[in-house]
C-alpha positions as CSV (number, residue, x, y, z in Angstrom):
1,X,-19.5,38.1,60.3
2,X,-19.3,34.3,60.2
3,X,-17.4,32.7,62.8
4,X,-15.8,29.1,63.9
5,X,-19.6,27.3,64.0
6,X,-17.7,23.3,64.3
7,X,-20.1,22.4,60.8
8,X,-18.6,24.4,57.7
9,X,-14.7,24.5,59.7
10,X,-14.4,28.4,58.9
11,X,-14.1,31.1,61.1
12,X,-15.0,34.8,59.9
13,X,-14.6,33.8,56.5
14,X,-11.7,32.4,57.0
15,X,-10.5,28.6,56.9
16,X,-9.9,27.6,60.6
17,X,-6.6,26.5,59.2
18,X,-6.0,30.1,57.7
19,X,-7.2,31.4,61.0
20,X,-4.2,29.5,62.9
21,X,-1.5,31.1,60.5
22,X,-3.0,34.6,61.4
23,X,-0.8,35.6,64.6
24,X,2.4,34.5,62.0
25,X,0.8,36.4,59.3
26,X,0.5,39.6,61.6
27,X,3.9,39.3,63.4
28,X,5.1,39.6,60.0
29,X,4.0,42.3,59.2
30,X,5.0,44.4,62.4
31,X,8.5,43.0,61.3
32,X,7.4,44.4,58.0
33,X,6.5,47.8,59.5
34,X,9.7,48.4,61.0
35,X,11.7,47.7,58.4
36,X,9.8,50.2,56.5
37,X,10.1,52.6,58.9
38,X,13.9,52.1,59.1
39,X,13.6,52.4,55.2
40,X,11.7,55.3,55.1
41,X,14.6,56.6,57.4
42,X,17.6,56.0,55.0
43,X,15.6,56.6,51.7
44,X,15.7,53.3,50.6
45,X,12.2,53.4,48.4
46,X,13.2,50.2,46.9
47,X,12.8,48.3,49.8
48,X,9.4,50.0,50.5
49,X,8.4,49.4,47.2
50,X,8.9,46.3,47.1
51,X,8.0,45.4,50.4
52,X,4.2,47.7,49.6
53,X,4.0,45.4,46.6
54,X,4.3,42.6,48.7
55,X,1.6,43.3,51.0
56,X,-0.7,44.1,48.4
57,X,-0.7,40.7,47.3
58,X,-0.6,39.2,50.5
59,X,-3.3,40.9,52.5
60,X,-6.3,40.2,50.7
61,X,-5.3,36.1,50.9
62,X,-5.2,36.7,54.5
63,X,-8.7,38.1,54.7
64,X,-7.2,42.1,55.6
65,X,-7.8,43.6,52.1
66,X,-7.0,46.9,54.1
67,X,-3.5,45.7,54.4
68,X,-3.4,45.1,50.6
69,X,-5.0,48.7,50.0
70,X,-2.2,50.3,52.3
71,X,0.0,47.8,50.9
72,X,-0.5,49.2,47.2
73,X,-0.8,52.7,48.3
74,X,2.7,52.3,49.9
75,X,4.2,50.9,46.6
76,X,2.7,54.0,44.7
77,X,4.5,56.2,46.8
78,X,7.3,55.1,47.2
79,X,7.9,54.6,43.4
80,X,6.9,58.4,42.9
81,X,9.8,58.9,46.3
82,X,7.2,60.4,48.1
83,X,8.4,60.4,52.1
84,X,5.4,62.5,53.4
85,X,2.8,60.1,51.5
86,X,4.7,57.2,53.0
87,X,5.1,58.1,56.0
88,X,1.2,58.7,56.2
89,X,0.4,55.1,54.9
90,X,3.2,53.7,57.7
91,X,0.9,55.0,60.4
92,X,-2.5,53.8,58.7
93,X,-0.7,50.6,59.0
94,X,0.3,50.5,62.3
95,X,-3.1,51.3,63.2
96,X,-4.5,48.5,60.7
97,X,-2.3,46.2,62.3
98,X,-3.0,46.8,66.5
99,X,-6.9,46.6,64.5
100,X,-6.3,42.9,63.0
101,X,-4.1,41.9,65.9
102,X,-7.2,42.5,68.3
103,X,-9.7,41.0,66.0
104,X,-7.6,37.8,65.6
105,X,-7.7,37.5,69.6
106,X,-10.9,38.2,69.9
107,X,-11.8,35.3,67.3
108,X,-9.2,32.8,69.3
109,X,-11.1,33.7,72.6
110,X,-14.4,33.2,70.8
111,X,-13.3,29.9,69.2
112,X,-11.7,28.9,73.3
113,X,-14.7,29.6,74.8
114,X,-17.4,27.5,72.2
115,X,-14.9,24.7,72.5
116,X,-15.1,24.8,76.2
117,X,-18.9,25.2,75.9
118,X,-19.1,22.0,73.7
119,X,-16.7,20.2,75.6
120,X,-19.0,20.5,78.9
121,X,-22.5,18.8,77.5
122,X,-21.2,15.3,76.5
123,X,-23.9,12.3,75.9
124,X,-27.1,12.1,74.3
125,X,-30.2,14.0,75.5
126,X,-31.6,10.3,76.4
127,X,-28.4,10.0,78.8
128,X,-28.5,13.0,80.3
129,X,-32.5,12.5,81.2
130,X,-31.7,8.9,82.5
131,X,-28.7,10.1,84.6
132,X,-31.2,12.8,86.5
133,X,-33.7,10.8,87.0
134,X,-32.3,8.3,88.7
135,X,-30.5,10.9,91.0
């Protein structure tokens, strides 16, 4: 796992600017989920279709290729109007989702806290030594 180290500006294998769009990203796709669910609900496999299609492109660029997997899985299914098969892949991403929703805030607390940590030291070693010394 690589996370935010300040030098190569990446975080996880992720940009840190790719890492900032990641609680839109998610939110999303819990807006995603219920539509599908309300979909699933009224037979509409279009809109699962294409919504599964969607989210296998989508996931991967992210840095969730389990979303894309699901994603793809999804669009299978519901082209072939499978509800039990799509149903099952609705709950593996739920779960996928509370996953990547606590792993994105667990990165933004780790990032919070080095920036603190950073923040604290300021000056030069040469400073710092001067500055006890004459205390």
């Amino acid at each position: 796992m690589t996370f935010d180290d300040g030098a190569s500006g990446r975080v996880r294998g992720r940009s840190v600017a790719a890492a900032a769009l990641l609680p839109r990203f998610l939110e999303h796709r819990r807006r995603d989920l219920a539509t599908l669910v309300a979909a699933l609900e009224h037979g509409d496999f279009e809109t699962l279709a294409r919504l599964g299609h969607n989210m296998s492109g989508n996931g991967v660029s992210y840095g969730f290729p389990e979303i894309s997997a699901i994603g793809e899985r999804l669009e299978a299914e519901a082209i072939a109007g499978n509800p039990s098969a799509v149903r099952e892949h609705l709950a593996a991403l739920e779960a996928c989702l509370a996953r990547a929703s606590e792993e994105v805030a667990s990165e933004a607390a780790r990032r919070a806290e080095s920036s603190t940590q950073v923040r604290a030291v300021t000056g030069d070693a040469k400073g710092i030594s001067r500055q006890t010394r004459q205390r």
